[in-house]
C-alpha positions as CSV (number, residue, x, y, z in Angstrom):
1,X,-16.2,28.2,-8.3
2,X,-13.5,26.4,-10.0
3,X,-13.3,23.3,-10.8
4,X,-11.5,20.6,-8.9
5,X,-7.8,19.6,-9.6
6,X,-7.3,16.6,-11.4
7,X,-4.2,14.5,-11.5
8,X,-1.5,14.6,-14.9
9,X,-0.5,11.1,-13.6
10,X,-1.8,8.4,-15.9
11,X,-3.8,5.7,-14.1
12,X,-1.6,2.0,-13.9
13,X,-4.2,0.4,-16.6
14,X,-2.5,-2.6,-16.7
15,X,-2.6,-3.2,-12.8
16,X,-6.2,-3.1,-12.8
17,X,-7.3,-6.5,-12.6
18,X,-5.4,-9.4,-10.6
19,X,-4.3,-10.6,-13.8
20,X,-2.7,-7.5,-14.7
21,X,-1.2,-7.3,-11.1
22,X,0.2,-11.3,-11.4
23,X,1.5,-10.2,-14.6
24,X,3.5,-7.1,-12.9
25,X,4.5,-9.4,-10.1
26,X,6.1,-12.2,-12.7
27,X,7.9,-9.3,-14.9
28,X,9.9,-8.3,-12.1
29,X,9.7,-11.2,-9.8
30,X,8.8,-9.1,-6.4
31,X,5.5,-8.4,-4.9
32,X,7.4,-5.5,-3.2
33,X,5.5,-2.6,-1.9
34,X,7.5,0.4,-0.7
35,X,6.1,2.5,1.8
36,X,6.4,6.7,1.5
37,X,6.3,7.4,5.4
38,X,8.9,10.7,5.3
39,X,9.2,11.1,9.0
40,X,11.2,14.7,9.6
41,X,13.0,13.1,12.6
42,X,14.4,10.4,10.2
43,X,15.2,12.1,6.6
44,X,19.0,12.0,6.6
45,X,19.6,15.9,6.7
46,X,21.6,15.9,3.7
47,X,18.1,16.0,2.0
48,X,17.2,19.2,3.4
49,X,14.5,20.1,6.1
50,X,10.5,21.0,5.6
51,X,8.6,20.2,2.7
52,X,11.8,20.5,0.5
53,X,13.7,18.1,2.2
54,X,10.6,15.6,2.6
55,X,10.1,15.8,-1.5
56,X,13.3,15.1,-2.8
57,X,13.9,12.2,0.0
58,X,10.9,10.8,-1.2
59,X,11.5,10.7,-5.0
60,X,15.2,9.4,-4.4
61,X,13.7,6.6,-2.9
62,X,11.3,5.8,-5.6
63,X,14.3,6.3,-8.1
64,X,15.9,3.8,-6.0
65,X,13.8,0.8,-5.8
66,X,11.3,1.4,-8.6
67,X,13.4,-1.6,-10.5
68,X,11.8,-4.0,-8.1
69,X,8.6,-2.1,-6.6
70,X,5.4,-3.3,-8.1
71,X,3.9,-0.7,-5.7
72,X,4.3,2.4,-3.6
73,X,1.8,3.5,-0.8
74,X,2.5,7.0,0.2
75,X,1.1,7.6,3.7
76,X,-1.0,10.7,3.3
77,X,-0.5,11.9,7.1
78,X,3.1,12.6,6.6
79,X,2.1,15.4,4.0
80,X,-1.2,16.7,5.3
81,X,1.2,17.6,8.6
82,X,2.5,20.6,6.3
83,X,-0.8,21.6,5.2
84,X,-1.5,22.5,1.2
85,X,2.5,22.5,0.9
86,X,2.8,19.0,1.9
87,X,-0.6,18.1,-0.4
88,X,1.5,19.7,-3.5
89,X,4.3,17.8,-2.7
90,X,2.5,14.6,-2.6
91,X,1.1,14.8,-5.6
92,X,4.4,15.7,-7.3
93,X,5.6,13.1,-6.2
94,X,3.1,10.7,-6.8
95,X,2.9,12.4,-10.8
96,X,7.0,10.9,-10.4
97,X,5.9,7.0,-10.2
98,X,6.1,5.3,-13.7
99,X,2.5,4.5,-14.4
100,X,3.2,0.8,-14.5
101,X,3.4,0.8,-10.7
102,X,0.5,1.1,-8.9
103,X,0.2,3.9,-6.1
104,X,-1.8,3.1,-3.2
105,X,-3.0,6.6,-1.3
106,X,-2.8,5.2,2.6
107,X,-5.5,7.1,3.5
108,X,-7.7,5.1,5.7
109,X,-10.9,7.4,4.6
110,X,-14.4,6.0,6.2
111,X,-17.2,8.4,6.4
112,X,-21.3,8.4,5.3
113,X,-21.8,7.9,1.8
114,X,-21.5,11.8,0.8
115,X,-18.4,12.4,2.0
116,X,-17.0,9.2,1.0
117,X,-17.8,10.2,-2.4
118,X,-15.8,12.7,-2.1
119,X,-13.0,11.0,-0.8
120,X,-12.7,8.5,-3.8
121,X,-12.8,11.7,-6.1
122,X,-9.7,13.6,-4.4
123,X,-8.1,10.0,-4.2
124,X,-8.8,8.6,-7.4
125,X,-9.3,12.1,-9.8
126,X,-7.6,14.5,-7.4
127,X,-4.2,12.3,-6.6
128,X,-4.3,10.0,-9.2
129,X,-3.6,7.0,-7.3
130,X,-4.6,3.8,-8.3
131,X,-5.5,2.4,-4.9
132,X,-6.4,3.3,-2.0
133,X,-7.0,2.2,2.2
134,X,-10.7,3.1,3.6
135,X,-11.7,2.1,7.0
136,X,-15.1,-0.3,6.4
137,X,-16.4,0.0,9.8
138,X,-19.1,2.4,8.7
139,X,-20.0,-0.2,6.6
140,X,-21.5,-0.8,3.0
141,X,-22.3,2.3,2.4
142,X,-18.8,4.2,3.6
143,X,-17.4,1.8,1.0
144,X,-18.8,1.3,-2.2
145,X,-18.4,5.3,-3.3
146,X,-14.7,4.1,-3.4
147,X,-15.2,0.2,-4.9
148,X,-17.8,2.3,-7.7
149,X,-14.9,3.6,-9.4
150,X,-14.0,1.2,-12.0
151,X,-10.4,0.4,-12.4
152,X,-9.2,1.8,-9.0
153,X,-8.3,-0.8,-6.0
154,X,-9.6,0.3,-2.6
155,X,-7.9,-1.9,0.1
156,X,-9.8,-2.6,3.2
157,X,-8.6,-2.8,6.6
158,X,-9.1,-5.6,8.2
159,X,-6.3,-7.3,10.0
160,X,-4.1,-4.9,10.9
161,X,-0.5,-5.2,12.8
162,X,-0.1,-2.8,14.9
163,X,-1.2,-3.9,18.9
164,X,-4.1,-1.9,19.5
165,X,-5.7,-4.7,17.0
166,X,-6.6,-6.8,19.7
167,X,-9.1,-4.3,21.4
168,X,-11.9,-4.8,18.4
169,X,-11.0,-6.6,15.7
170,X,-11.0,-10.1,17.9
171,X,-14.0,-9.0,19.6
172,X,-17.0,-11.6,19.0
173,X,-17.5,-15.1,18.8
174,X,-16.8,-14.8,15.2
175,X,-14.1,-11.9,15.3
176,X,-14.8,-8.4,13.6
177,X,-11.8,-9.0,11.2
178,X,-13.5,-12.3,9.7
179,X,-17.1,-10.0,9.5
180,X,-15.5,-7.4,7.5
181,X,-14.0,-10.0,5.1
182,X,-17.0,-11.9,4.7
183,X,-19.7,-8.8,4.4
184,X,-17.5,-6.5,2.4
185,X,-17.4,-9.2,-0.8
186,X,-21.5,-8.8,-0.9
187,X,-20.7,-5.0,-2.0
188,X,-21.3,-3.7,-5.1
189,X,-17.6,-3.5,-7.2
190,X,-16.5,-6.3,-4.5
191,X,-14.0,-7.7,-7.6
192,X,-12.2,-4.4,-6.7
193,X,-11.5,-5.1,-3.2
194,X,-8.4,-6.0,-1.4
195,X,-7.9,-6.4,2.2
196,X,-5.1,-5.2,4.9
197,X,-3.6,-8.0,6.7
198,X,-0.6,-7.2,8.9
199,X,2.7,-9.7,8.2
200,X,3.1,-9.9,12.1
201,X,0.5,-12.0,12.6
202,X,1.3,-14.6,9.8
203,X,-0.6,-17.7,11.2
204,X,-4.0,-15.7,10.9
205,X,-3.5,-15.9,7.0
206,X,-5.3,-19.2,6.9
207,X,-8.2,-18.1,8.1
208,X,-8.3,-14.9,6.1
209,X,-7.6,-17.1,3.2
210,X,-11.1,-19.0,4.1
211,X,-12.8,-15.7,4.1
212,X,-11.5,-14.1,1.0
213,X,-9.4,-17.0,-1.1
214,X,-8.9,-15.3,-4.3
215,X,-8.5,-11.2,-2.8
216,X,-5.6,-9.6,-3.1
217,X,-4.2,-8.8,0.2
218,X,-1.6,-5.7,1.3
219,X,0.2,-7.0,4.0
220,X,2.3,-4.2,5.6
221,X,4.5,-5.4,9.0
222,X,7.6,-6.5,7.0
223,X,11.2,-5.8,8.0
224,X,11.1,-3.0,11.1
225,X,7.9,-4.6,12.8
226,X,9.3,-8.0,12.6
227,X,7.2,-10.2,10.1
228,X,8.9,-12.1,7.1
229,X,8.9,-12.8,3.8
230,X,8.7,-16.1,3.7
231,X,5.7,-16.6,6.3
232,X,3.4,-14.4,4.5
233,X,4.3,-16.3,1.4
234,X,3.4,-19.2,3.3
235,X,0.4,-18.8,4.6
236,X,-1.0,-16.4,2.3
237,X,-0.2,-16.8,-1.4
238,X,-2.7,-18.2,-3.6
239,X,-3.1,-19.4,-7.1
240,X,-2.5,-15.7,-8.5
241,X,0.5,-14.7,-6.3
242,X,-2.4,-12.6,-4.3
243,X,0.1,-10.5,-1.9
244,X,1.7,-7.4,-1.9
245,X,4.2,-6.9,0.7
246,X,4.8,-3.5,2.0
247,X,8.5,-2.5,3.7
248,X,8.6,1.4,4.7
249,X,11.0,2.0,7.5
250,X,13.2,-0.5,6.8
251,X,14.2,0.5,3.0
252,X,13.5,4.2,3.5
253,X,15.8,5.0,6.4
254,X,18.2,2.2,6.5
255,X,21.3,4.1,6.2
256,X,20.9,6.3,8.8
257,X,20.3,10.1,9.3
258,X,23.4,10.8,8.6
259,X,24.4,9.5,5.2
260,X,24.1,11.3,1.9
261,X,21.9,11.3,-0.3
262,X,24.2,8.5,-2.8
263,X,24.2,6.5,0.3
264,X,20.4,6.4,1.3
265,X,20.0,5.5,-2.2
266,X,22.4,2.9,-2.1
267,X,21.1,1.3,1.1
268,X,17.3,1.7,0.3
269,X,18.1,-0.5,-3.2
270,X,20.3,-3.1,-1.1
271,X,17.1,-3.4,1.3
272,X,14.9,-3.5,-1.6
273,X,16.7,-6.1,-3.3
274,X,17.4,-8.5,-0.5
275,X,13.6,-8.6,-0.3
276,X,12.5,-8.9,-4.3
277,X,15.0,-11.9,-3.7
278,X,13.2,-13.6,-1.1
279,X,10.1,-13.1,-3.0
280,X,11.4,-14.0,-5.8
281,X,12.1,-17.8,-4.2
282,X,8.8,-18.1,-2.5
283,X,7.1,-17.4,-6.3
284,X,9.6,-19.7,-7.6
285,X,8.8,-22.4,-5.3
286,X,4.6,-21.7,-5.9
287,X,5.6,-22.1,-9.9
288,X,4.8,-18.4,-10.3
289,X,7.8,-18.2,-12.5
């Protein structure tokens, strides 16, 4: 039997600690995390179609906003939908993103121990990201295989956007969001937690904050689903700048699916930029810079 693929891409050392992550933040002012979701119904066809087409689109975006991305999460469903063709491209691309970015595999693993180990290995040694999602509800066990590798991220979910939230995670007289932030820092490697926390619902940030004050948190829901900068900033940035913002549909496809490639490019950066600015102000105004 042969011996498992391991990644060429070069871990983001630097981003391992929220230090290093503050100090990423500061350098380029932006806590901007651009989303990889290549929907085929959306890549402007002057990218190509298939596999091809989903590949280049997604490495002319990362050309095109890397100068303020302090992250990219690459959603892994979009490329498992070709099969071992769309797993090669991934990790092509992913090999693409300069290792002083951090790439967070969206993966949103969650199994028994076993297999959990072996999710962390294809994410961590396989794909060479530095981060990735994992569902906790299997609990402690489902999650420390991934928080046991040292210098990797794994990002819980636990307060997600999207509306289907409200059927368990604000069941209970203390809601199943607040249990998952509150158990999951008793885990072993808990210093390499951070937590999903959905921009649309902005006002919850306080309480998450009383539950995990110093986390990290990835708070995806800005631009197409309607949440905002500067209420995240808000409500949810602490001492160490402790957010990073993901935008995926509305940098990735916000020239339309019929422009060229110079011109998704072009409107991707312009998208980018107008949000690294607004970031750029709230860190201003927290004395981050």
């Amino acid at each position: 039997m042969s011996a498992p693929r391991l990644s060429r891409r070069s871990p983001a050392i630097a981003l391992q600690t929220p230090e290093g992550l503050l100090s990423a933040i500061q350098a380029k002012g932006s806590y901007l995390c651009v989303g990889l979701d290549p929907d085929p119904a959306k890549i402007p066809v002057s990218f190509g179609e298939g596999v091809a087409g989903m590949e280049a689109f997604c490495l002319a975006m990362v050309q095109a906003t890397q100068h303020v991305a302090v992250a990219y999460k690459p959603n892994l469903a979009f490329f498992e939908q070709y099969g071992a063709a769309g797993w090669a491209a991934l990790e092509r691309v992913v090999e693409q993103i300069p290792s002083d970015v951090l790439v967070i595999a969206d993966a949103k693993r969650g199994d028994i121990g076993n297999t959990a180990t072996r999710y962390a290995r294809a994410m961590f040694e396989g794909l060479g990201a530095d981060a990735v999602t994992v569902a906790p509800y299997m609990g402690r066990d489902s999650v420390e295989p991934f928080t046991s590798f040292k210098g990797r991220w794994t990002i819980l979910l636990a307060l997600t956007s999207n509306p289907g939230a409200e059927d368990f995670e604000f069941h209970g007289d203390r809601p199943l969001y607040r249990e998952v932030l509150r158990k999951s820092q008793t885990f072993e490697g808990a210093q390499r937690l951070m937590f999903v926390v959905g921009a649309t619902r902005p006002a919850m940030l306080k309480e998450v904050r009383e539950e995990a004050p110093g986390a990290f948190l990835l708070v995806p829901g800005v631009g197409a689903q309607g949440g905002t900068v500067e209420d995240v900033a808000e409500h949810g940035m602490n001492d160490q700048c402790g957010l990073l913002v993901n935008s995926s549909r509305g940098i990735l496809y916000a020239a339309g699916a019929d422009a060229t490639q110079e011109e998704s490019q072009a409107a991707a950066a312009n998208v980018a930029e107008g949000l690294a600015a607004q970031m750029r102000a709230t860190l201003e105004a927290k004395g981050l810079l």
